[in-house]
C-alpha atoms as a printed R data frame, in Angstrom:
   type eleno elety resid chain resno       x       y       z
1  ATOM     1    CA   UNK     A     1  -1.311 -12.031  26.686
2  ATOM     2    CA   UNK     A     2   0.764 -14.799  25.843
3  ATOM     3    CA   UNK     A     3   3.277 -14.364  22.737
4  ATOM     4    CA   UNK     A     4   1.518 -17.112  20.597
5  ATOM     5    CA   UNK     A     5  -1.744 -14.676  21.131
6  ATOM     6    CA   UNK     A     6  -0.110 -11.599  20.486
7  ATOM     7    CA   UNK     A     7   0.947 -13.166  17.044
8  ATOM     8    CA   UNK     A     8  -2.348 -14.346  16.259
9  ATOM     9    CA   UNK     A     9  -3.859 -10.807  17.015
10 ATOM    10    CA   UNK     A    10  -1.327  -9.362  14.812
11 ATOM    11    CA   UNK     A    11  -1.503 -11.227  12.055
12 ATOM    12    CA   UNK     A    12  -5.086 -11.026  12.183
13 ATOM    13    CA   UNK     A    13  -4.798  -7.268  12.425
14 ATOM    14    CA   UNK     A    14  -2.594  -7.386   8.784
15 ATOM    15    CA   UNK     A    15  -4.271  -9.623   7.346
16 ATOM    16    CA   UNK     A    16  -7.632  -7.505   7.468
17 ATOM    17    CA   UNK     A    17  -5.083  -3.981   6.833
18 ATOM    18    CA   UNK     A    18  -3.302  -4.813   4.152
19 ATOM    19    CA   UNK     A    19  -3.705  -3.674   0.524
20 ATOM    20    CA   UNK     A    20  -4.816  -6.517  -1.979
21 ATOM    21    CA   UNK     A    21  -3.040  -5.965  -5.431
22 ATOM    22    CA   UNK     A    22  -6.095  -7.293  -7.320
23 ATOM    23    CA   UNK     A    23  -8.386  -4.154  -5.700
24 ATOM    24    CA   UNK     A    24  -4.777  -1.436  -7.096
25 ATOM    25    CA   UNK     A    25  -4.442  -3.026 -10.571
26 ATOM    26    CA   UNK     A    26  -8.468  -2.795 -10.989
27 ATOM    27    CA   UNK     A    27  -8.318   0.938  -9.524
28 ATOM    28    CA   UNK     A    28  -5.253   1.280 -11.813
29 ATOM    29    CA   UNK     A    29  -7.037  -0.032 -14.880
30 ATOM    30    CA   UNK     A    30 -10.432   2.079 -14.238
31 ATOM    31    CA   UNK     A    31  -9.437   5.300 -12.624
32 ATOM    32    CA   UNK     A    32  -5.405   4.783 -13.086
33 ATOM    33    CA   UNK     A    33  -5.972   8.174 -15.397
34 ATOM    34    CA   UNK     A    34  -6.833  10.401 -12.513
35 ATOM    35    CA   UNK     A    35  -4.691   8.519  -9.610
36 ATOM    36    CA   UNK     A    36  -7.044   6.018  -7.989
37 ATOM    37    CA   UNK     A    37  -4.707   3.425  -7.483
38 ATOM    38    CA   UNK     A    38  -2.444   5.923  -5.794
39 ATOM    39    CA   UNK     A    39  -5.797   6.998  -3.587
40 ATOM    40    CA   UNK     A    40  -6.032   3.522  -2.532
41 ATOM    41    CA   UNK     A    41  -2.313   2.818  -1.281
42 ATOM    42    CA   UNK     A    42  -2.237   6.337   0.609
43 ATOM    43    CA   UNK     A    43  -0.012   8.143  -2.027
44 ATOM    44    CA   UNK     A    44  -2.258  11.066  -1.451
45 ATOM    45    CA   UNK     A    45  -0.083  14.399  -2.446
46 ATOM    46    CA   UNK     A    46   0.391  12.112  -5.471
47 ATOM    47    CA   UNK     A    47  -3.111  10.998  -6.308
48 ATOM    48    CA   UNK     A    48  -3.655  14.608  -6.150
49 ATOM    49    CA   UNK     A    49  -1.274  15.810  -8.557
50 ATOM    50    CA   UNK     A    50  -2.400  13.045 -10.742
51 ATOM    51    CA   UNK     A    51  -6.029  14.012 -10.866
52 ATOM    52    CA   UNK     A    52  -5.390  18.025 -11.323
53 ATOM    53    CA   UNK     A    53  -2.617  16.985 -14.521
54 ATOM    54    CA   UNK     A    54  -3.974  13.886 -15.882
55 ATOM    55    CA   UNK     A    55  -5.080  16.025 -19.048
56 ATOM    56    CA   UNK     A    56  -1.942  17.376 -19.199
57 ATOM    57    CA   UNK     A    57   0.202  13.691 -18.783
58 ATOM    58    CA   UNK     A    58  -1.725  12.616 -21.893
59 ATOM    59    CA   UNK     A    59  -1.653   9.611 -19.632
60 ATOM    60    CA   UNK     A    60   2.393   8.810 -19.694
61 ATOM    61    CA   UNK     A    61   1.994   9.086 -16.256
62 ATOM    62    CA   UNK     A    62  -0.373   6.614 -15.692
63 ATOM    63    CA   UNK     A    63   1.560   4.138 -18.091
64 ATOM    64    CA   UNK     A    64   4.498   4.598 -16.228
65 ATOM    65    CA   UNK     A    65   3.075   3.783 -12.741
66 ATOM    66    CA   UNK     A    66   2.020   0.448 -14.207
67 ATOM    67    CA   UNK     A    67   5.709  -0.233 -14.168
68 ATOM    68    CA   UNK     A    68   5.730   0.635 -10.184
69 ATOM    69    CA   UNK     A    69   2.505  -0.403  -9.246
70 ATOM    70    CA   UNK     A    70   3.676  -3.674  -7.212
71 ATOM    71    CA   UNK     A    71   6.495  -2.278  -5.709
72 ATOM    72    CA   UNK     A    72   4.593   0.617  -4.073
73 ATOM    73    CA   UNK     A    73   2.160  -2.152  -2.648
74 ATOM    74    CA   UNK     A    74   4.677  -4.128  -1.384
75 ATOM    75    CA   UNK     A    75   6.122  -1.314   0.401
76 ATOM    76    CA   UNK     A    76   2.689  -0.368   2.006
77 ATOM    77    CA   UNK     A    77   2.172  -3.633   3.282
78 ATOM    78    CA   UNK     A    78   5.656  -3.702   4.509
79 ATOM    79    CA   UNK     A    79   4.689  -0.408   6.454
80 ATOM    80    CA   UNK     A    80   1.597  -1.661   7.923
81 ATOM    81    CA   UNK     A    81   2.922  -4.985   9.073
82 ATOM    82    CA   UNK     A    82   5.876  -2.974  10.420
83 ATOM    83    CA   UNK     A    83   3.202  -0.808  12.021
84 ATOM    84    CA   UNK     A    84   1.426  -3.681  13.398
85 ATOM    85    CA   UNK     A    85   4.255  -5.534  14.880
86 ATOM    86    CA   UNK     A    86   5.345  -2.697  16.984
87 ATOM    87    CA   UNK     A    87   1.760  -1.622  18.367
88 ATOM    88    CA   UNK     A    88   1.854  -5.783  19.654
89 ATOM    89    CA   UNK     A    89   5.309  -5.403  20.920
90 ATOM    90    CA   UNK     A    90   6.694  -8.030  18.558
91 ATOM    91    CA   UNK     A    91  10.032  -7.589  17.408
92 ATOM    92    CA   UNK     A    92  11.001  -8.198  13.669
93 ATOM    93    CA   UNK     A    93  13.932  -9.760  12.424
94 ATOM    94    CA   UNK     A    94  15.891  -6.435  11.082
95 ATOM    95    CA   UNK     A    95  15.416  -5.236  14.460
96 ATOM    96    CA   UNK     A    96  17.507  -8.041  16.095
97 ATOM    97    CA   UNK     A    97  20.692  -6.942  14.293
């Protein structure tokens, strides 16, 4: 497989993995209370935690992840384009250092 290929499969491959920030805020805004935002991006130990104590958060906690909320999806979509690009072989730009 040529490289130009391999980058068109991966990109492909992200581009269908990826988590969409529109689908988190909405899960944030409808289910935020009991973690489903946190379901979605693979935070599960948290998610948990969050649906066993959300009576007991009075829902601080969910307030404060609003404050998070796009950091923790850029870092998952980091991961799975990191992912990605090493299952194709392609090497990333902090790897060349």
């Amino acid at each position: 497989m040529s490289e130009q290929a391999r980058l068109n499969a991966m990109y492909a491959e992200y581009d269908s993995a990826k988590k969409s920030p529109v689908v988190a805020w909405v899960l944030w805004i409808f289910l935020g209370g009991v973690g489903g935002h946190r379901y979605y991006l693979g935070n599960i130990g948290y998610a948990i935690a969050m649906t066993l104590l959300a009576w007991a958060t009075f829902g601080i906690w969910w307030i404060v992840d609003a404050f998070f909320i796009n950091r923790r999806i850029r870092n998952k979509n980091r991961e799975i384009y990191h992912e990605i690009a090493h299952r194709y072989n392609i090497m990333l730009d902090s790897q060349l250092r």
